[in-house]
C-alpha positions as CSV (number, residue, x, y, z in Angstrom):
1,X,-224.1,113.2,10.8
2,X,-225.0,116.6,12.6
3,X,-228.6,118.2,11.8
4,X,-229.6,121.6,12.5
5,X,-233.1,122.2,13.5
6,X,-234.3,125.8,13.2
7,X,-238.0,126.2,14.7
8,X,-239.7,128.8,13.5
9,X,-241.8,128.9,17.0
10,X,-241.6,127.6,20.5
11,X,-245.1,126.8,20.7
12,X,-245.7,122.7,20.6
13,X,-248.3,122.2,18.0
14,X,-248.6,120.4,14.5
15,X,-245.3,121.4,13.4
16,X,-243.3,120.4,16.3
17,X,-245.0,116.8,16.3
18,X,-244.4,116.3,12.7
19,X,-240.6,117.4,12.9
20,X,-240.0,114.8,15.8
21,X,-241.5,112.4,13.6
22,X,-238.8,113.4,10.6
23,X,-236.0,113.1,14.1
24,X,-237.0,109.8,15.0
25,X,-236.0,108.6,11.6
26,X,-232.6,109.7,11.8
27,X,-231.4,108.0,15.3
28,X,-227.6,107.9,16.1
29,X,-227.1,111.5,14.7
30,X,-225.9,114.2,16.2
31,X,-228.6,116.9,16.8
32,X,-228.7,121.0,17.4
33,X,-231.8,122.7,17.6
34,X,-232.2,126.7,17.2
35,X,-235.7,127.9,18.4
36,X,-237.0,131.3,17.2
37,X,-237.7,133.6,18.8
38,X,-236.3,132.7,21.7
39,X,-232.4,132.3,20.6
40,X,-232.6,135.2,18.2
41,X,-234.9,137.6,18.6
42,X,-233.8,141.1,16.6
43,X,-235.5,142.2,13.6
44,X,-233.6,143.0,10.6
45,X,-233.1,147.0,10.6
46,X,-232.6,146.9,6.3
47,X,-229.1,149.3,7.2
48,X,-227.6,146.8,4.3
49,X,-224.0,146.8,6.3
50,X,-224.0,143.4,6.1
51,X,-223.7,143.4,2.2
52,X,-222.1,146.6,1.4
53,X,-219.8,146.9,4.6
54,X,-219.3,143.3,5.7
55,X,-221.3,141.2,8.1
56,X,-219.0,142.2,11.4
57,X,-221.0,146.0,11.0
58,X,-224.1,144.4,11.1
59,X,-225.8,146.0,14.7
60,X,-226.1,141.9,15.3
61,X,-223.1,140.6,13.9
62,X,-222.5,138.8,17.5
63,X,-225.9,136.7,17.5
64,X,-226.2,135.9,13.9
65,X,-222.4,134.9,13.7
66,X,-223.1,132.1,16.6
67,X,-226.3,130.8,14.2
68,X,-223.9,130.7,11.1
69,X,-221.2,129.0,12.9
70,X,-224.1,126.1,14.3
71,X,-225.4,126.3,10.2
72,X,-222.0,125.8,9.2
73,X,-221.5,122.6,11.2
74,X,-225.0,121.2,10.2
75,X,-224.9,118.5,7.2
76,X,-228.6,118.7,7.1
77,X,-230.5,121.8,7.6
78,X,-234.1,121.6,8.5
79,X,-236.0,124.8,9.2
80,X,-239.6,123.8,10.6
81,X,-242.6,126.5,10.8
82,X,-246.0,126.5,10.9
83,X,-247.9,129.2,8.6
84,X,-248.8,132.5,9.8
85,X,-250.8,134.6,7.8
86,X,-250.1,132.9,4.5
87,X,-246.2,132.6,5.5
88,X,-243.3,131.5,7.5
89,X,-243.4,133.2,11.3
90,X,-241.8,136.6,12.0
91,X,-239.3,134.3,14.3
92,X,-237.7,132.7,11.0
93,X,-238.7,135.5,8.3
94,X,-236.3,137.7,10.5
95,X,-233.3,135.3,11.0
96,X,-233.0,134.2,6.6
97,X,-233.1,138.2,6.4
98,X,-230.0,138.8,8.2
99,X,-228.5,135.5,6.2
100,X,-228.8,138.0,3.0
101,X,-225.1,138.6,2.8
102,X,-224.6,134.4,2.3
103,X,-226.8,134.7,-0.7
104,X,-224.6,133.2,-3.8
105,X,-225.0,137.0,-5.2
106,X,-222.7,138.0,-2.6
107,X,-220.5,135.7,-0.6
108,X,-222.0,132.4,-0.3
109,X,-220.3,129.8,2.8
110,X,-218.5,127.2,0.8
111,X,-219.8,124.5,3.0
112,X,-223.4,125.3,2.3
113,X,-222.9,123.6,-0.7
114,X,-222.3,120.1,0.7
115,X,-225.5,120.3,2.6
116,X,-229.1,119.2,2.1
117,X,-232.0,121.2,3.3
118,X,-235.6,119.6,4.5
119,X,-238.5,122.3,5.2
120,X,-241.6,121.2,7.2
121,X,-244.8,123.2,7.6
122,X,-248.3,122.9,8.5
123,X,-251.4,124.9,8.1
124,X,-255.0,124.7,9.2
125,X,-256.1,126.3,6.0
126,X,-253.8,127.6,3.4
127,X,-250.0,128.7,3.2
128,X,-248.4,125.5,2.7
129,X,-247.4,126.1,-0.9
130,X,-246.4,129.8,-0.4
131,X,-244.0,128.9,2.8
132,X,-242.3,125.9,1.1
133,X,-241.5,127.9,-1.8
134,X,-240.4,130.7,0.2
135,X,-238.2,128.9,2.6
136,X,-237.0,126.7,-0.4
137,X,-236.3,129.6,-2.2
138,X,-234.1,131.2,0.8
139,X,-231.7,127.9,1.1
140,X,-231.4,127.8,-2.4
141,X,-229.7,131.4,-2.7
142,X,-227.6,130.3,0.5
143,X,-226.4,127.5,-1.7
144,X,-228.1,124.3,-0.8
145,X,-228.3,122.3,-3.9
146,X,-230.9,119.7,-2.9
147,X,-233.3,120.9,-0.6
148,X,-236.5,118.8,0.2
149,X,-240.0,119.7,1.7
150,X,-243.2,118.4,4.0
151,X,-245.9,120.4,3.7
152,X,-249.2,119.0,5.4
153,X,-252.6,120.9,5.6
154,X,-254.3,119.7,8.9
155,X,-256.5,121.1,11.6
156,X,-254.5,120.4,15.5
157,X,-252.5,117.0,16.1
158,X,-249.6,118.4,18.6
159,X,-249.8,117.8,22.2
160,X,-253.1,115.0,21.5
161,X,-251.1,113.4,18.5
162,X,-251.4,110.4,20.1
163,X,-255.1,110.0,19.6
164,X,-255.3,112.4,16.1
165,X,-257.0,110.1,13.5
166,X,-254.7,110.0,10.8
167,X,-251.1,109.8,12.3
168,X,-250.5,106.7,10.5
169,X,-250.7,108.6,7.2
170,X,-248.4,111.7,8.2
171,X,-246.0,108.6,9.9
172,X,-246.1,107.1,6.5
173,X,-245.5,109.7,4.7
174,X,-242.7,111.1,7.0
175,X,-240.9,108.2,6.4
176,X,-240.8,107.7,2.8
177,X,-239.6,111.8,2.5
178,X,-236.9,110.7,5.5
179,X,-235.5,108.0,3.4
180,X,-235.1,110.5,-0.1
181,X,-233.2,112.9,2.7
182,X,-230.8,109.7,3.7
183,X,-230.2,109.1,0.1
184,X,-229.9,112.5,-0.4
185,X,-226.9,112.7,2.3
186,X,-225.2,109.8,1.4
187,X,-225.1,110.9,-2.4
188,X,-224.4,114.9,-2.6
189,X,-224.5,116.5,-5.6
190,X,-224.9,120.0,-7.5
191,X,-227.0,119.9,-9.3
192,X,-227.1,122.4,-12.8
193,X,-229.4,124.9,-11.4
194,X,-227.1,126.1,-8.8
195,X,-224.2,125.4,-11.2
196,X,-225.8,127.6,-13.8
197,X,-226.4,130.6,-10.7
198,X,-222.9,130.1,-9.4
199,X,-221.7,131.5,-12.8
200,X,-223.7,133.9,-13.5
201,X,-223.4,135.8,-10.4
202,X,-220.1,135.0,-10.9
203,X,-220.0,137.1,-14.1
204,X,-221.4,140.2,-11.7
205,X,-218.5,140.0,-9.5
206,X,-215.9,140.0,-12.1
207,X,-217.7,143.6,-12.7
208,X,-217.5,144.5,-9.0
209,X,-220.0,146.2,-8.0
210,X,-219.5,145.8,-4.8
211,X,-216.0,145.5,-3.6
212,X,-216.8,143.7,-0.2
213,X,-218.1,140.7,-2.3
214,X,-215.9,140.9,-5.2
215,X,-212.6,140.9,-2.9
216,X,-214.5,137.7,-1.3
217,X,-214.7,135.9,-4.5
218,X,-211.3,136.5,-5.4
219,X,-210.0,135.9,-2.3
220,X,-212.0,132.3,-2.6
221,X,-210.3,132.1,-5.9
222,X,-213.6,131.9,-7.5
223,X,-212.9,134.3,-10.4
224,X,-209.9,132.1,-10.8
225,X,-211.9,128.8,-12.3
226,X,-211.9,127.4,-8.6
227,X,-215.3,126.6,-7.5
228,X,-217.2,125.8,-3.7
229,X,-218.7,122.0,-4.6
């Protein structure tokens, strides 16, 4: 099993500890790790080439085509952050917005549907709710049919989490959410949710609107019955 890490920060704090808690549970795997923004740093410039051209015109097609192809590998996908200002960092906010053209509305990656998806995050104060369901909502569109989540409101742990006074808790806890993820991977399924999306976006494309996508989803024999799970 391969799992793809993407940190929304490099900095070592409640976040970091909790998702090498969630790593220690899943031993014997084979691990990637993608920390922002130090392995992608550019900020999404809104031109829209990526959906209305193709993703090769987007200005960087180079660095966010290395990131799919380490996505594409991945069988589980966790993208860690802590909340900043009531959100998910700049660092991860600007990678999912140059994933736009993988959105099932345009030309979804067929193995993104065999995947499952874990989202941790961590606040001092509040955010939790807002940044789960945001970065739930992102690998949802990208395809991920089961996609599970850690949210924890806690004041500092990281680099004294040795000493912080209710690590047995979060360890707990960490556990029983690592062992609905193993299930999870051993068990795949689609569920009717993304089922249901699948066709109704494939309805759009049989109207094409926009020929870069339609030509995608006939040329993935979509529109022809066939489907990506």
């Amino acid at each position: 099993m391969r799992i793809l890490t993407i940190m929304g920060t490099p900095h070592k704090g409640n976040t970091r500890a909790i998702t090498d808690l969630f790593l220690d549970e899943f031993k014997g795997s084979e691990f990637d790790e993608i920390v922002l923004p130090n392995d992608f740093s550019n900020i999404c410039l809104g031109c829209a080439n990526c959906i209305l051209k193709g993703e090769n015109n987007c200005p960087h097609y180079d660095e966010v085509k290395c990131i799919v192809d380490r996505i594409k590998k991945a069988d589980l996908i966790i993208l860690a952050t802590p909340v900043f200002v009531g959100s998910c960092t700049s660092g991860m906010k600007a990678l999912l917005d140059h994933l736009a053209y993988m959105w099932i509305v345009h030309r979804p990656k067929q193995s993104m549907f065999s995947k499952v998806g874990l989202i941790i995050t961590s606040a001092g104060g509040s955010g939790v709710k807002a940044t789960v369901k945001l970065l739930k909502q992102n690998l949802f569109y990208l395809g991920v049919p089961k996609v599970y989540n850690y949210g924890v409101t806690t004041m500092k742990m990281g680099g004294n989490y040795v000493d912080y006074k209710d690590k047995d808790k979060i360890k707990n806890s960490v556990k029983k959410q690592a062992n609905k993820v193993k299930k999870a991977l051993k068990n795949k399924k689609v569920g009717f949710k993304t089922k249901f999306f699948f066709k109704l976006f494939g309805m759009t494309q049989k109207n094409g609107w926009n020929k870069v996508d339609s030509d995608y989803w006939k040329e993935m024999g979509w529109l022809d019955g066939k489907k990506p799970y």
